[in-house]
VEXRO-723585 format. One record per residue (C-alpha): x, y, z. Coordinates in steps of 0.02 Angstrom, whole numbers, always signed. Layout:
REM VEXRO-723585
<site <X, Y, Z>>
...
END
This chain:
REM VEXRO-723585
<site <-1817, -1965, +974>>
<site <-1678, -2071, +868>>
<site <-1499, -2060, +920>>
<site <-1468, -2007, +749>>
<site <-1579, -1835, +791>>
<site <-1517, -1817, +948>>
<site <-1313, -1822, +897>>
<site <-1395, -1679, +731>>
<site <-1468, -1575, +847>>
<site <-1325, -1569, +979>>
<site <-1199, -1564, +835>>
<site <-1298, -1408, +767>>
<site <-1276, -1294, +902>>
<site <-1096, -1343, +888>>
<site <-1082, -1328, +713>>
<site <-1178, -1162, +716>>
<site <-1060, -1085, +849>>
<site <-933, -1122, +765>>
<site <-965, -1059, +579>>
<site <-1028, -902, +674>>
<site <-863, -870, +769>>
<site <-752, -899, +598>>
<site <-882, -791, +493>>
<site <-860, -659, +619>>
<site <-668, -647, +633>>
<site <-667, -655, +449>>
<site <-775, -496, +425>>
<site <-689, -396, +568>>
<site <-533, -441, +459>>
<site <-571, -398, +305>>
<site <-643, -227, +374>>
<site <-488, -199, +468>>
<site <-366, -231, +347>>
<site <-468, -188, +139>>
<site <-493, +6, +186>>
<site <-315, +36, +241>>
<site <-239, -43, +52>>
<site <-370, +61, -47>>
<site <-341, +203, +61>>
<site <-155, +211, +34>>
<site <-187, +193, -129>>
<site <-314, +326, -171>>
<site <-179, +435, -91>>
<site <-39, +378, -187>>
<site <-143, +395, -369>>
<site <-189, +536, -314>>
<site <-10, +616, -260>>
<site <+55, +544, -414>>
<site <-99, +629, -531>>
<site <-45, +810, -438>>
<site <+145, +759, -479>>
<site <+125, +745, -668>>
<site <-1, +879, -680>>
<site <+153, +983, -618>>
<site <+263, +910, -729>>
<site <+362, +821, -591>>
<site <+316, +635, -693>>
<site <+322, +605, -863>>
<site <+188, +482, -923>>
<site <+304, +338, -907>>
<site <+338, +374, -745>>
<site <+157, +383, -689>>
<site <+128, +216, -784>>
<site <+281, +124, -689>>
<site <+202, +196, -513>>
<site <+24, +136, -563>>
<site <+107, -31, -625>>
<site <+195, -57, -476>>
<site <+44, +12, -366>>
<site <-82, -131, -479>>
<site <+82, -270, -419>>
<site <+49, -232, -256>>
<site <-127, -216, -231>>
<site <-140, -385, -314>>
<site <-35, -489, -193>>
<site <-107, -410, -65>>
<site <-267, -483, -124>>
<site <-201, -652, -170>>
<site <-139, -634, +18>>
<site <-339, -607, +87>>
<site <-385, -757, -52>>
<site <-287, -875, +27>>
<site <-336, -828, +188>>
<site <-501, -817, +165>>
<site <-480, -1023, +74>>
<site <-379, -1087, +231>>
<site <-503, -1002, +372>>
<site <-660, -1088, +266>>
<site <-546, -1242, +254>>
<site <-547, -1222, +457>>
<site <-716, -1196, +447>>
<site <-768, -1359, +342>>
<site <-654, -1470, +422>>
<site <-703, -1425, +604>>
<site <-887, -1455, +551>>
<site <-842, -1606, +491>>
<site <-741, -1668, +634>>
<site <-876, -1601, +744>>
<site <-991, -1732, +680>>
<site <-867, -1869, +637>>
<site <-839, -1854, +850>>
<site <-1031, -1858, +887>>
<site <-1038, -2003, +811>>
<site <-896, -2105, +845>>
<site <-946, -2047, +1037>>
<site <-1118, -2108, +1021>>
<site <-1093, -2281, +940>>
<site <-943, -2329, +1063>>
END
């Protein structure tokens, strides 16, 4: 076998590990922390609905809520987008260091 397969295939298993272990704290995040935001805001439309059913809102009361409630759902996803770009940042660049230091090990 070629040193060139043999730094691959011991790079793999390292590379594999890796992605695996970022994937997986990834999806545990995103289940952790996505049901509580549309949670807390199926309650909230739906308080607000029962509120100007009763005639405690007006309409442009409800629409300044549901503005406000659209603002802050929004960042919170911009929040998990950028998170999500810097962990697969983390990701791609430890894959690529991974290899760059098999082979810089293996030709000196």
């Amino acid at each position: 076998m070629s040193t060139l397969e043999e730094i691959l295939k011991a790079t793999g298993d390292e590379v594999l590990d890796l992605a695996k272990s970022q994937f997986k704290e990834l999806l545990i995040e995103a289940k952790k922390e996505s049901p509580e935001v549309i949670n807390e805001t199926a309650e909230k439309v739906e308080r607000w609905l029962v509120m100007r059913a009763s005639g405690d809102l007006d309409d442009d009361e409800l629409k300044a809520l549901l503005n406000a409630r659209r603002r802050t759902v929004r960042q919170f996803l911009l929040t998990q987008e950028i998170a999500t770009r810097a962990r697969l940042e983390r990701i791609s660049l430890g894959l690529i260091d991974s290899v760059r230091n098999k082979f810089i090990g293996a030709i000196f």
